[in-house]
C-alpha positions as CSV (number, residue, x, y, z in Angstrom):
1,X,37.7,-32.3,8.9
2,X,33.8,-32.5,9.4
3,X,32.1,-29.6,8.5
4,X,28.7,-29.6,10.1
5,X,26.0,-27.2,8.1
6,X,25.0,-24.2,9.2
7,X,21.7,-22.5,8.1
8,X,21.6,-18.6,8.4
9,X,18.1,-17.1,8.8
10,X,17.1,-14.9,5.7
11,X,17.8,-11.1,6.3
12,X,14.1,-8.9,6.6
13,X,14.1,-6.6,3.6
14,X,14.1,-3.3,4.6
15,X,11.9,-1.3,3.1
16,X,12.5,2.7,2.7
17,X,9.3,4.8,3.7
18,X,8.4,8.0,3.6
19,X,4.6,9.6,4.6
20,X,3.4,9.2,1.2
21,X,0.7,7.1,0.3
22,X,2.7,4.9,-2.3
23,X,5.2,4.0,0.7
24,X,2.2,3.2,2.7
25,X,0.5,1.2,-0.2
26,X,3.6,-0.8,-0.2
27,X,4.0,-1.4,3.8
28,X,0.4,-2.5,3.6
29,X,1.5,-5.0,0.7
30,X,4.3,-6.3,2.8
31,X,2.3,-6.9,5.9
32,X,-0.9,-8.6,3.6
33,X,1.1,-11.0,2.1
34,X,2.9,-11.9,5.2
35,X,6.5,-11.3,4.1
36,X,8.3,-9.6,7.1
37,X,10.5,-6.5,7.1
38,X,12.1,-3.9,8.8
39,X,10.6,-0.4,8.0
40,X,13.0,2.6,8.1
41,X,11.0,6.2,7.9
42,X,13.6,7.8,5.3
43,X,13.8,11.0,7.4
44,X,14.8,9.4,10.8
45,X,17.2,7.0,8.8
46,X,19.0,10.3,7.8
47,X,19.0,11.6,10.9
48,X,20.3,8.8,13.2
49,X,22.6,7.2,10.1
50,X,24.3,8.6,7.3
51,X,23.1,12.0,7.0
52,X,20.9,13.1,3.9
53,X,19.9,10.8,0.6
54,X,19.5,12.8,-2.0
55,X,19.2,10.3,-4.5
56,X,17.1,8.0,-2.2
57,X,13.4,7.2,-4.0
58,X,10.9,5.9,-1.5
59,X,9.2,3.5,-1.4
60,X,12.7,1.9,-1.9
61,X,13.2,-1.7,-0.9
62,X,17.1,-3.4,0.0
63,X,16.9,-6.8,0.2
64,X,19.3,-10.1,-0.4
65,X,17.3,-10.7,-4.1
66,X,18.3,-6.7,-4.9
67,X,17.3,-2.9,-4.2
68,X,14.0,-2.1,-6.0
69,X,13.5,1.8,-6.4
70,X,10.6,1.9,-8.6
71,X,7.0,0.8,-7.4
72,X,6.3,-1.7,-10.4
73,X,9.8,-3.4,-9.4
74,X,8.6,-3.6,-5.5
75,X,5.2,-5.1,-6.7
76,X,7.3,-7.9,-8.7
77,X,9.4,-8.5,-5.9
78,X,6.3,-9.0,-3.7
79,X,4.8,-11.4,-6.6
80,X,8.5,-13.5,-6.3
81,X,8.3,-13.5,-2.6
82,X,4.4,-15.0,-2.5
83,X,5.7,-17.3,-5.0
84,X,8.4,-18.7,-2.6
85,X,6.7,-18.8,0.4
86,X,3.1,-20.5,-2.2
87,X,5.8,-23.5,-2.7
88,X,7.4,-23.6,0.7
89,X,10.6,-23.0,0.3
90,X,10.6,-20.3,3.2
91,X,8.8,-22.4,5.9
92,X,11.3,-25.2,4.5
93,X,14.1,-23.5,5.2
94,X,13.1,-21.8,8.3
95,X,12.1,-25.8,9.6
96,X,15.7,-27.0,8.4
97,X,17.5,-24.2,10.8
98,X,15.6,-25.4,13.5
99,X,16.4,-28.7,13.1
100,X,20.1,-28.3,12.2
101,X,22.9,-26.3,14.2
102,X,22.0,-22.3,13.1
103,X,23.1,-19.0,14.3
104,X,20.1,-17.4,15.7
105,X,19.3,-14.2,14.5
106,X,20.2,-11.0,15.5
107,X,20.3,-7.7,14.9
108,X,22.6,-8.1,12.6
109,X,19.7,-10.1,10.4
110,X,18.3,-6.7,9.7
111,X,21.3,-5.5,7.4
């Protein structure tokens, strides 16, 4: 049996907000550095999903590399993410999907 390969498209971090300046600093990080996400306001996310987060910092990031609560561990994962897109490896793999068989995304990619 012939397995053909099959690239996924990354999942968006999602990035927990709140109307603090520190979530803003960080949505305005995201959105310089080109790294695209999904913004949830923590307020309507407890309202339309699971009811309230107590324990729920924001700025909080989820993402495929980890959840980052604390705003020096967001900056590093911004840092990690400029490095990967710097060498390529994003627009690589973005160009291999296209070129091979892939499961477009959906809304599903967003967690």
């Amino acid at each position: 049996m012939i397995v053909q390969e099959i690239y996924l498209r990354a999942r968006k971090p999602i990035i927990l907000v709140d109307d603090s300046p520190q979530s803003q600093k960080i949505v305005e990080l995201f959105m310089n550095n080109g790294i695209e996400f999904v913004k949830y306001h923590i307020q309507k996310f407890e309202e339309s999903c699971c009811g309230e987060l107590p324990t729920t910092r924001t700025p909080s990031v989820i993402a495929a590399e980890g959840i980052f609560k604390e705003e020096s561990l967001i900056m590093n994962y911004i840092e990690y993410m400029k490095e990967k897109k710097d060498k390529g490896y994003l627009e690589d793999r973005k160009n291999k999907s296209k070129q091979k068989n892939h499961i477009d995304e959906t809304a599903s990619a967003y967690w």
